[in-house]
N, C-alpha and C positions, 0 to 999 in steps of 0.2 A: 303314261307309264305302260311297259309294253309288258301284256299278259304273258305266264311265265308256261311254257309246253313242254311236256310230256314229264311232269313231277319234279322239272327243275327249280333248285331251292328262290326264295323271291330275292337272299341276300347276297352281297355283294362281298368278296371278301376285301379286306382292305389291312396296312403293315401293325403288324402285330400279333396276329391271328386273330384279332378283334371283328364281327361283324356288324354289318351296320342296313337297317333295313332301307330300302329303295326312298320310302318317303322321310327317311330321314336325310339322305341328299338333296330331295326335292325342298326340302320348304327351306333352306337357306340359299336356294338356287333360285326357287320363286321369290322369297327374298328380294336378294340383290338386282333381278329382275325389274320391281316394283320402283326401286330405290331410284335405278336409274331412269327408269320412266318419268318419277317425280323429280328428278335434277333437272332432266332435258326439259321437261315444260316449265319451268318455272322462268319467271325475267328476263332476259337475257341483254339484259340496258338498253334495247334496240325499242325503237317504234316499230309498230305491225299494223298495218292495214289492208284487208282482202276487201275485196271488191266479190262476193261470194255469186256463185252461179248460181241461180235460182229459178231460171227460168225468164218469162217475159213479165219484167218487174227488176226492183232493185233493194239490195239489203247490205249494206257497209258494217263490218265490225272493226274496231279498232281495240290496241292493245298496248297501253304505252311504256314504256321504257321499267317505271315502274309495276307496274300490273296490273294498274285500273284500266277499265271496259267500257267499250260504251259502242252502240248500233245505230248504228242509221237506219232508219225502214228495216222493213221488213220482208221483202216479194210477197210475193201473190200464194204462199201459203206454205203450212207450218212443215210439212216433212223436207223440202231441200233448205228453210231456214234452220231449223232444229238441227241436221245431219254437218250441216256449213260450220256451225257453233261449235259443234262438239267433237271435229275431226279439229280445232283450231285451238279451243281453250282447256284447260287443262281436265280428264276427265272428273276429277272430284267436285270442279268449280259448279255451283249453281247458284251466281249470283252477277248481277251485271250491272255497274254504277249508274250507267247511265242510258237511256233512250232516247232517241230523236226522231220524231217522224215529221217528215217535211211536209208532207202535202196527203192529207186522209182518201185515198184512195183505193181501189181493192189489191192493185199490184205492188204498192209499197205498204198497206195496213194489214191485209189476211195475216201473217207470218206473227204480226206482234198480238194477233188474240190469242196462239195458242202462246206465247212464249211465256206469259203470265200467269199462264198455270204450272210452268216448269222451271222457273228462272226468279230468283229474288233480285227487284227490280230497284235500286237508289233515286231515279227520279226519272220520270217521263218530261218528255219540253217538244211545245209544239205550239199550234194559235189556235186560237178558238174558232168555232165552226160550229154550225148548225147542223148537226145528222138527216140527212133526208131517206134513211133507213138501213135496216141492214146491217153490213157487217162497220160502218161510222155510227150507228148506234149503238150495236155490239159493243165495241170499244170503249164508248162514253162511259156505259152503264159499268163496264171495270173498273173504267178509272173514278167513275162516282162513288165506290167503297171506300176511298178514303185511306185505302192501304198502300199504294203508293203516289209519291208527293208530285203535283204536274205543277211545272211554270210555263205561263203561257210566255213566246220570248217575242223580243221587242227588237228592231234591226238597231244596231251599233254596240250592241252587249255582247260582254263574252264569255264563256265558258270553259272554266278551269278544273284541275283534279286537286286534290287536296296533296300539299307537298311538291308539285311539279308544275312550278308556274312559268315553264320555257313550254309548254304543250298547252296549246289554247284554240277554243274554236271560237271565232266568230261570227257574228248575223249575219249575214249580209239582209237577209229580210223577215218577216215580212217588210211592208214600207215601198216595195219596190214593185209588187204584185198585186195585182186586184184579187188573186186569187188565194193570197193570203199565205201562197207555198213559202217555205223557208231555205235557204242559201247557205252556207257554213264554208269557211274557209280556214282552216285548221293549218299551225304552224308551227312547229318542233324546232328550237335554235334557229336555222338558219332556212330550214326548210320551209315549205309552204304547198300546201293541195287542197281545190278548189273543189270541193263539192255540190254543182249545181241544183242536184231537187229536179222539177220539175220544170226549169225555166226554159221559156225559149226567149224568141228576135226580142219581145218586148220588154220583160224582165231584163234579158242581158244589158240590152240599152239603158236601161234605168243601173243596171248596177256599175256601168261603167262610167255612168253620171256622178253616182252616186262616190265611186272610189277611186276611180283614175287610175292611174298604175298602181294602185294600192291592190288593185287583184291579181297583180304577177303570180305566178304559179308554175313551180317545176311540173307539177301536176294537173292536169282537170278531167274530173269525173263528170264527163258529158252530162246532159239535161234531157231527159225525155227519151232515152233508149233513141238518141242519136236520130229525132230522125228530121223535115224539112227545116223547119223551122229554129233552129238551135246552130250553134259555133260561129255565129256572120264574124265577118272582117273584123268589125271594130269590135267585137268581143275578145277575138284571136291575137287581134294584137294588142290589147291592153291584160290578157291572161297571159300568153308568151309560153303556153305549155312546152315542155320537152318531151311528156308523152301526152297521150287520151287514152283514157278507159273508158267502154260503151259498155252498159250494162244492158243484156238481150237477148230474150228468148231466141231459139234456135227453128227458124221454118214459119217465123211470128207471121200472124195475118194482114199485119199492117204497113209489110216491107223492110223495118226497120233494120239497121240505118241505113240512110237514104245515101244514095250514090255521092251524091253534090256537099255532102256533109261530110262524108269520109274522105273528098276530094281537098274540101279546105281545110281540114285538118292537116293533112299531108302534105297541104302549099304552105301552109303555115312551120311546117319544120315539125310536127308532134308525129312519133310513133305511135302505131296506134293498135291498142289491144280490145280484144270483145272478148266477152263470156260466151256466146256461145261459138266462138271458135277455139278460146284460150283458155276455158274451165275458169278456172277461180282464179284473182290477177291480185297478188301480196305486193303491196310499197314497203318496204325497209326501209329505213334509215337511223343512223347514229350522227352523231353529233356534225360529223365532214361528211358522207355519204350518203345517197339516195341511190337506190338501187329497186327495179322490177322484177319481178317472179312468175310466171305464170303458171299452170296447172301442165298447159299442154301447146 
């Protein structure tokens, strides 16, 4: 409200010779303001799936058509996962159905210690592990209170919302990894995107043993921050992406992704997006439609 200079009255005149003071136009105008804020985020029948920047590491949120929630990982720590959430979910919301984390490590796990102190959580799913310290102990030790419910998941199981049994994610692992990481492949109606985890050459091979074209995918969310070891041939064609998203720090120390990996992708027919050239990378889709978004 703009301060009023050199003794001019603060009211407004308005028809009738009635006056009306400044903050009495303001609070039906903040109002209606609020109103619309809370329409625009609510449901919109659409699936939503960002791919969130976070740096070197990876954190998926999803948001289904009805408006249950659920995370993949978490990145490598809580301020770009916390800022990712909450520029995406509505801001009143502080509750998230669902958790996944694939593979306990610091650049998919940091993000989910703080998120548990800030987020009411419907259930954690992940495999069991032995912590050899830190912040996998960290973790344990939360989820050892009991306050929220963990299933450990078993490969061929799937995971559904309550009310919306056309939105399903399934195993692919463990089963397929010695390292016990976990696989998801999530499908809407007619849709379908492959959430990798952690895999590379060797996993992918087992899982293309394991399901055969059953892992077709408009979509695949690379494995490993895209880098030697991950997208070979015969994963590429038994996935049959139309795009790839790489989730990956920007100037990372490790190369990532690797030249020869962004190359087969691209002989393969996939567009291909990264986080840290394309910010946060949203999938859409309704029931006919799949469509990409990116930040940038």
């Amino acid at each position: 409200m703009a301060k009023a200079i050199g003794g001019a009255s603060s009211k407004q005149p308005v028809p009738g010779g009635v006056t009306l003071p400044l903050w009495g136009l303001a609070v039906p105008v903040v109002a209606l303001i609020m109103l619309l804020v809370i329409v625009w985020q609510q449901p919109d029948g659409r699936l939503h799936l960002w791919v969130l920047d976070v740096g070197q590491g990876e954190a998926i949120l999803l948001r289904t058509p009805q408006g249950h929630t659920a995370l993949v990982d978490g990145g490598p720590g809580a301020t770009p996962l916390l800022n990712g959430i909450g520029n995406r979910l509505p801001f009143w919301q502080r509750d998230i159905d669902l958790v996944v984390l694939t593979r306990p490590v610091q650049d998919r796990l940091m993000g989910l210690v703080d998120l548990l102190g800030r987020y009411e959580v419907g259930q954690v799913v992940q495999t069991e592990y032995t912590a050899t310290g830190g912040v996998q102990a960290q973790w344990l030790r939360l989820l050892s209170s009991g306050r929220v419910p963990v299933h450990y998941a078993t490969r061929g199981e799937t995971l559904t919302f309550a009310g919306e049994p056309d939105v399903t994610l399934e195993v692919l692992g463990p089963g397929v990894a010695e390292d016990g990481s976990l696989a998801l492949r999530l499908t809407y109606a007619s849709h379908s995107i492959l959430i990798s985890g952690e895999a590379r050459d060797e996993v992918e091979a087992k899982m293309v043993s394991y399901k055969g074209e059953g892992l077709s995918s408009q979509v695949l969310l690379v494995g490993h921050s895209g880098g030697k070891g991950v997208a070979t041939p015969r994963f590429l064609a038994a996935v049959q992406p139309q795009v790839a998203i790489i989730s990956v720090g920007a100037g990372n120390r490790f190369g990532y992704p690797a030249p020869e990996t962004l190359e087969r992708l691209r002989a393969a027919g996939a567009r291909v997006y990264r986080t840290d050239l394309n910010g946060t990378v949203e999938v859409i889709a309704d029931r006919e439609r799949l469509w990409v978004r990116a930040e940038r």
